[in-house]
C-alpha positions in Angstrom: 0.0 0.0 0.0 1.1 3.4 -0.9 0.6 6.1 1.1 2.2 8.9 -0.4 4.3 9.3 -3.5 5.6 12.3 -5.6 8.8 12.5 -7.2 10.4 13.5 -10.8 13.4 13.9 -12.8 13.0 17.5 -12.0 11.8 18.0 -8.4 13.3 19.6 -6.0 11.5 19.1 -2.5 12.0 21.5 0.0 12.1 20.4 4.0 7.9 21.8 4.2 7.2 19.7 1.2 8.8 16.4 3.1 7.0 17.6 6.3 4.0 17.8 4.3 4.2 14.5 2.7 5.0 12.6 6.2 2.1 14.1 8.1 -0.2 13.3 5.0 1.0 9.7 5.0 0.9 9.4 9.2 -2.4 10.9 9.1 -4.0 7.8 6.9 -2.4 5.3 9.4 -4.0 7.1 12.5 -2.9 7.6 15.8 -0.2 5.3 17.2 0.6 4.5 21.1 4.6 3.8 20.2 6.7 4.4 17.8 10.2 3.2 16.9 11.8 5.2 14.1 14.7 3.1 11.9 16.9 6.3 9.9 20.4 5.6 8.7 23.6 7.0 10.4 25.6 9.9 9.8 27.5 7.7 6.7 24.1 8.6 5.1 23.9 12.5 6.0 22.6 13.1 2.6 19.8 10.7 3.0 17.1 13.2 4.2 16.4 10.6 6.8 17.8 13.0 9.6 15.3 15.6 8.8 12.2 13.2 8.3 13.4 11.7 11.5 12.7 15.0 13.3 9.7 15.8 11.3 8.3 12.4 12.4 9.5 13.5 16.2 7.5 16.5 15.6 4.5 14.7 14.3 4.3 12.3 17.2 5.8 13.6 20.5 6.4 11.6 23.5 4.8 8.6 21.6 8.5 8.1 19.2 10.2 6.4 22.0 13.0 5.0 20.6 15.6 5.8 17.9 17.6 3.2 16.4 19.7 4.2 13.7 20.7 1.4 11.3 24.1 0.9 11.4 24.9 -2.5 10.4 28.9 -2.8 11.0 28.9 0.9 11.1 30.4 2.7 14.8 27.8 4.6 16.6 27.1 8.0 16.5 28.6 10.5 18.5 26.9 13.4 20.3 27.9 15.6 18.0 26.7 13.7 14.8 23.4 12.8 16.5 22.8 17.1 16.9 23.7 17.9 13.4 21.7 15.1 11.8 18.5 15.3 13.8 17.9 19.0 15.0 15.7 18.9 17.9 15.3 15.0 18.2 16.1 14.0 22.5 18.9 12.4 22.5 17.8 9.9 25.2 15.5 8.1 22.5 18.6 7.0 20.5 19.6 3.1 20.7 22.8 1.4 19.5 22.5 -1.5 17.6 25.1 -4.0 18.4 25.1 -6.4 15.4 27.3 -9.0 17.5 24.9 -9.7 20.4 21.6 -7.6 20.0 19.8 -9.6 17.4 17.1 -12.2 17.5 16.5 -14.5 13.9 13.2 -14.5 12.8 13.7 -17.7 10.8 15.7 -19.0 7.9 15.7 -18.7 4.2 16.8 -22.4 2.8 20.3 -22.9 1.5 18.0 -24.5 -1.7 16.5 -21.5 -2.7 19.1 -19.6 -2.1 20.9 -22.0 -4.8 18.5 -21.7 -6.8 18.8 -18.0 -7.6 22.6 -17.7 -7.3 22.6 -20.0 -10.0 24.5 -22.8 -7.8 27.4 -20.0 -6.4 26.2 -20.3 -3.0 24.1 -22.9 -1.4 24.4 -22.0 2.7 20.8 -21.1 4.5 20.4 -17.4 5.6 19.0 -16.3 9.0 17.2 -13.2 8.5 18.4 -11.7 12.2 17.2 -8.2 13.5 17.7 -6.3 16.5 15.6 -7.3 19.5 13.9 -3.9 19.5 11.9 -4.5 16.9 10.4 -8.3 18.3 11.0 -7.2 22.3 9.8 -2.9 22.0 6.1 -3.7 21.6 6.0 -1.2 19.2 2.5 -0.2 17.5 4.1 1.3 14.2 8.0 1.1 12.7 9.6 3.4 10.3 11.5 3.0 8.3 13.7 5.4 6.6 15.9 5.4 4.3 17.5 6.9 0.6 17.7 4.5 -2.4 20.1 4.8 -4.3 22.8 2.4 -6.4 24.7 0.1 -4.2 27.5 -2.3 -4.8 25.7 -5.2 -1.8 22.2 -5.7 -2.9 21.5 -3.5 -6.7 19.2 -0.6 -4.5 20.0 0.3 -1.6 17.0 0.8 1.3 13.9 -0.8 1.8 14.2 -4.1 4.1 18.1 -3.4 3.9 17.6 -1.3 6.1 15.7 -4.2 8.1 17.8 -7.1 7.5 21.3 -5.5 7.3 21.2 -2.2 9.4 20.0 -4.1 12.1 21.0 -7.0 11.2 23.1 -9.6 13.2 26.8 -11.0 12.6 25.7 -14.1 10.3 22.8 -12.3 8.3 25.1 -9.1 7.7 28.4 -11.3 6.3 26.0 -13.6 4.7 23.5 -11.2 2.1 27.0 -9.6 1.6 28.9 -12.7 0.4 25.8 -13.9 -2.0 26.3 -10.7 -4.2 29.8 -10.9 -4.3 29.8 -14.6 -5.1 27.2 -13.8 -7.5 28.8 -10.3 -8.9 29.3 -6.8 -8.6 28.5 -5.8 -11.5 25.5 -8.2 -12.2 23.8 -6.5 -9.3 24.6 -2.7 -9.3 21.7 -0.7 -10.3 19.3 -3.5 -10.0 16.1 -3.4 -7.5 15.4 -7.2 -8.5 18.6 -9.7 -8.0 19.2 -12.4 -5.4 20.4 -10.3 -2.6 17.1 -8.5 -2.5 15.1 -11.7 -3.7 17.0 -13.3 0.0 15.4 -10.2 2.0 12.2 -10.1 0.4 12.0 -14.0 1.0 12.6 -13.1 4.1 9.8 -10.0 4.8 7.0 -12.1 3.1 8.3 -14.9 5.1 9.5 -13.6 8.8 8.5 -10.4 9.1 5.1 -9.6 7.8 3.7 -9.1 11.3 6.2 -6.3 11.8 4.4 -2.9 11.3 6.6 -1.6 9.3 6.0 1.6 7.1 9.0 2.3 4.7 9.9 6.2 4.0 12.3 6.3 0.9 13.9 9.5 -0.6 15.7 10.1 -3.4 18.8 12.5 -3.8 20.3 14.0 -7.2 22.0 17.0 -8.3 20.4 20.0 -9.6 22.1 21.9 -12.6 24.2 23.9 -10.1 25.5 20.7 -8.6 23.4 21.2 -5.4 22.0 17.9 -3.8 18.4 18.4 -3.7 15.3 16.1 -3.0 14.0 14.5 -6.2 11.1 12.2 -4.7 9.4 10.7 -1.5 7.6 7.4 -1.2 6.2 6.0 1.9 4.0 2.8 2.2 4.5 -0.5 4.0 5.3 -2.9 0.8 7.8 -3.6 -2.0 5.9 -1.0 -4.4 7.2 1.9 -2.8 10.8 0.8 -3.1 10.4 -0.2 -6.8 9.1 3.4 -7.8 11.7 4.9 -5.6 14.4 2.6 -7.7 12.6 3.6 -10.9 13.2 7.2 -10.2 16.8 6.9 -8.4 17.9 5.1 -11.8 17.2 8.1 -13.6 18.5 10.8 -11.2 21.6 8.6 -10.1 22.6 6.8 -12.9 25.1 8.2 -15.4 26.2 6.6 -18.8 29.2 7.9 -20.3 30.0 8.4 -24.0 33.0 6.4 -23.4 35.2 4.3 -20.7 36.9 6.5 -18.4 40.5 6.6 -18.5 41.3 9.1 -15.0 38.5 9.4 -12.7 39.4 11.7 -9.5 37.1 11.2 -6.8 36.5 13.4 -3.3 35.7 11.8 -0.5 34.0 14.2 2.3 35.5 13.8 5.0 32.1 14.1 7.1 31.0 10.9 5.6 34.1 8.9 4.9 36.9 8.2 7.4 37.7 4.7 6.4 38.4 2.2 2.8 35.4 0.0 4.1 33.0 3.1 3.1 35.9 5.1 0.7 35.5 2.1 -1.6 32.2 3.4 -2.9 34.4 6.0 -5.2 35.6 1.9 -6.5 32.3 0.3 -6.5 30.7 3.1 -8.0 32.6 3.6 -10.9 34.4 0.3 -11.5 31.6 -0.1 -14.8 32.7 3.5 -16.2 36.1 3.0 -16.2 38.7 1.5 -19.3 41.4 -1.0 -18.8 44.4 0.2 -17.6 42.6 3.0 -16.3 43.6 5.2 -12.9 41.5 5.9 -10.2 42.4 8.9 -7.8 40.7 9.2 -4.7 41.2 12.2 -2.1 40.4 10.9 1.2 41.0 13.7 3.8 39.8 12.1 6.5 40.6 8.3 5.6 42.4 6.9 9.2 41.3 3.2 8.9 40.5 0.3 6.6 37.7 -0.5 8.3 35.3 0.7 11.2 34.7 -2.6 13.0 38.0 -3.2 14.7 38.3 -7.3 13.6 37.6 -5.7 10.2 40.1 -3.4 10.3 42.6 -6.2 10.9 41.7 -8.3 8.2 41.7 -6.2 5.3 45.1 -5.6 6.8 46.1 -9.1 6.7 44.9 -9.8 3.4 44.4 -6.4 1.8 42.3 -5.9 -1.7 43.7 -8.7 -3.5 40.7 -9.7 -6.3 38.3 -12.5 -6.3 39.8 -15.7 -7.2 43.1 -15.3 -3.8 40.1 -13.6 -1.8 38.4 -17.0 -2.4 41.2 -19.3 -1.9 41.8 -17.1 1.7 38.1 -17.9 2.5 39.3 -22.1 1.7 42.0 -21.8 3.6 41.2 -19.3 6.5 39.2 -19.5 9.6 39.2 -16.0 10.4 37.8 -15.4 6.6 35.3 -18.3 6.7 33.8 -16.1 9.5 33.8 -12.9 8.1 31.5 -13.0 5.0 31.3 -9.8 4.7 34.7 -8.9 5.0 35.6 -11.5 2.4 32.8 -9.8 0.5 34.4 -6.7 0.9 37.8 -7.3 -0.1 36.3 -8.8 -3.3 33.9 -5.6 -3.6 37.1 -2.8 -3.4 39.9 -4.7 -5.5 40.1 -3.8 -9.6 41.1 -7.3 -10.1 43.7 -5.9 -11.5 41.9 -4.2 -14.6 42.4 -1.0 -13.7 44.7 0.9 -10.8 43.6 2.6 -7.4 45.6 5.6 -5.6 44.3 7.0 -2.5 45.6 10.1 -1.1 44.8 9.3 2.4 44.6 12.4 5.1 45.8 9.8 8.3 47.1 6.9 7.0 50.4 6.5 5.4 52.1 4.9 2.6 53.0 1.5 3.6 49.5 1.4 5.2 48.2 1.9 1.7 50.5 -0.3 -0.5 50.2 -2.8 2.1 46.3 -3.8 1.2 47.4 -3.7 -2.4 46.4 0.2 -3.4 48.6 3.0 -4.6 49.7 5.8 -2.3 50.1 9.4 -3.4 50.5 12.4 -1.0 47.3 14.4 -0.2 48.5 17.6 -0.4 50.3 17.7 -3.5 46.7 15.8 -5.5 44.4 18.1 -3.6 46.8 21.2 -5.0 46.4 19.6 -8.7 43.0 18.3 -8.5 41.1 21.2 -6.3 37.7 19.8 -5.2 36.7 23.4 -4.9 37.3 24.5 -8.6 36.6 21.0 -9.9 33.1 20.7 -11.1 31.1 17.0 -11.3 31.8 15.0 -14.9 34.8 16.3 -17.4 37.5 18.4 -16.8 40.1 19.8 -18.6 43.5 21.1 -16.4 45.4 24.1 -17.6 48.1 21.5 -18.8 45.7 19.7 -21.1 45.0 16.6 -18.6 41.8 15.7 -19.2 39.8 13.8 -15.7 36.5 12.7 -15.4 35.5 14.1 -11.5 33.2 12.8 -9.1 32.3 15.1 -5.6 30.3 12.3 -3.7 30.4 8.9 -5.1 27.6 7.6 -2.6 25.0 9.7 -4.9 25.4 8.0 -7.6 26.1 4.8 -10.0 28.6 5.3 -13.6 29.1 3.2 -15.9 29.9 2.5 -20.1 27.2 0.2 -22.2 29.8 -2.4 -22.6 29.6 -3.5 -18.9 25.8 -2.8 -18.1 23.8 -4.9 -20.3 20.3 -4.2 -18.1 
């Protein structure tokens, strides 16, 4: 069911319009005794979900009486982050999902099905695992809320990824993330409907259909000035929602180029993006764009770790971005690997496989930091001087030497790629 949808190619919604549209939607669902609200965390500033968040705070008062943002693997938010992101919002209402211990599995999705759509690549069963809160809150009404956009894990990001994998457990999380690397990167980016989703939507028809969830989804583009601006808002409690939010984010987020990109430079804000295990977006994102043999800059002011979770961290330091087939044979060979999916998944996710080369320009870490998971190092300060993020505008550039770059400000906002490797 739909509640409320608007959204174009064109649109630009301003905060009153998204207040508008949540209080129309609340209004149809009547008055509710307690609420839990799901938004992202401050990786996904952009979202809109920190706003909506507070407007759905206004909307119901002392009934909201928890927070929990969605954080999957992510660290949680600091006081700081929690202000800036949701003006006015108590701070007591905010939960921390611990995805090692704070999780109850709603059931199972069989290792058969899951064969069946993977087309044989992986065969294990799935537990579809969120956080207590959700089963134990006694919650009348759940929202969920989110911005779909590309993503290199499941096609789409949002909907019951939010759910399933933002407050998600250890096994679900390393799990959904291995199937689509298993199954590939690049058969899945861009795609609402592949078997990462068709897992989680197994699982919601399945598990969690007694969960009152009602899904809020933005989308987020670039006007002609290069401002990020609201393009569309759907909110209902079913799949339909998501798919005309994915309709619309393909066209607003999705960039073709004329031809394969031979040096993309890409900024990474250093609000958002303090470590490789989000950075690599600027890899995932534009991995389909670029030629072989092509160079990938990316300016990473803030990058001071590989990854957030601390076991993380240490093993994309053992093993580093090495491509799929020796990131397989790890996860043969490897205890720590066979139980960390996801960052198995990962290191398959943010290697070239040696088609094309990565240089980060890291503000923390040093060099043998960087060559030592397999990426180039250059010095910040020296790349930032040539490649100015402030004089730089988004697509092709041409320096006063001749250099020609392709530029990217955010890559989290968007999805690039040639016709020879997206064949929808």
């Amino acid at each position: 069911m739909v509640l409320y949808q608007r959204g174009s190619e064109s649109d630009e919604l301003s905060p009153a319009d998204m207040k508008a549209a949540l209080f129309e939607a609340m209004n149809k669902l009547g008055a509710r005794r307690k609420v839990l609200a799901i938004p992202p965390d401050y990786t996904r500033l952009h979202s809109k979900a920190g706003i909506l968040t507070s407007f759905a705070w206004e909307y119901y008062g002392d009934a909201l009486t928890d927070v929990l943002p969605a954080l999957g693997t992510h660290v949680a938010m600091t006081p700081d982050e929690i202000s800036d992101m949701f003006p006015k919002v108590p701070h007591k209402l905010f939960r921390v999902h611990d995805w090692r211990n704070d999780v109850v599995t709603l059931g199972v999705v069989p290792g058969s099905y899951i064969s069946d759509i993977t087309e044989g690549r992986i065969t294990y069963d799935w537990p579809a695992q969120v956080n207590k809160l959700l089963i134990e809150g006694g919650h009348d009404l759940i929202l969920s809320i989110g911005q779909v956009v590309p993503h290199e894990v499941i096609g789409m990001a949002n909907y019951n990824k939010n759910i399933f994998v933002g407050t998600g457990g250890s096994e679900g999380i390393n799990k959904s993330h291995f199937i689509g690397a298993a199954y590939g990167m690049e058969r899945i980016m861009g795609r609402a409907n592949n078997p990462v989703r068709k897992v989680l939507n197994y699982a919601s028809a399945k598990f969690a259909k007694d969960l009152p969830i009602i899904y809020i989804q933005t989308v987020i583009g670039r006007n002609s000035s290069g401002k990020l601006v609201t393009r569309g808002i759907y909110i209902g409690d079913d799949e339909e929602v998501f798919e005309l939010a994915s309709d619309l984010s393909i066209k607003v987020n999705f960039e073709m180029v004329r031809e394969p990109l031979k040096k993309v430079v890409v900024y990474l804000d250093p609000a958002e993006f303090r470590s490789t295990w989000l950075g690599n977006k600027s890899i995932y994102r534009t991995r389909m764009a670029l030629a072989d043999g092509a160079e990938l800059i990316v300016l990473a002011p803030a990058l001071k770790e590989f990854g957030e979770d601390k076991a993380i961290d240490k093993l994309i330091r053992k093993y580093g971005y090495c491509g799929t087939p020796k990131t397989l044979e790890y996860v043969e060979n490897n205890e720590d690997m066979k139980n960390n999916l996801g960052a198995a998944a990962h290191l398959i996710h943010g290697s070239s496989e040696g088609r094309f080369s990565v240089t980060y320009c890291p503000g923390h870490l040093s060099r043998e930091e960087i060559e030592s998971v397999h990426f180039k190092y250059a010095d910040l300060k020296e790349m930032m001087k040539r490649y100015n993020p402030e004089t730089l505008k988004d697509g092709f550039n041409t320096l006063a030497d001749g250099e020609e770059i392709f530029y990217i400000s955010n890559p989290a906002v968007g999805l690039w790629a040639h016709k020879d490797r997206f064949n929808d």
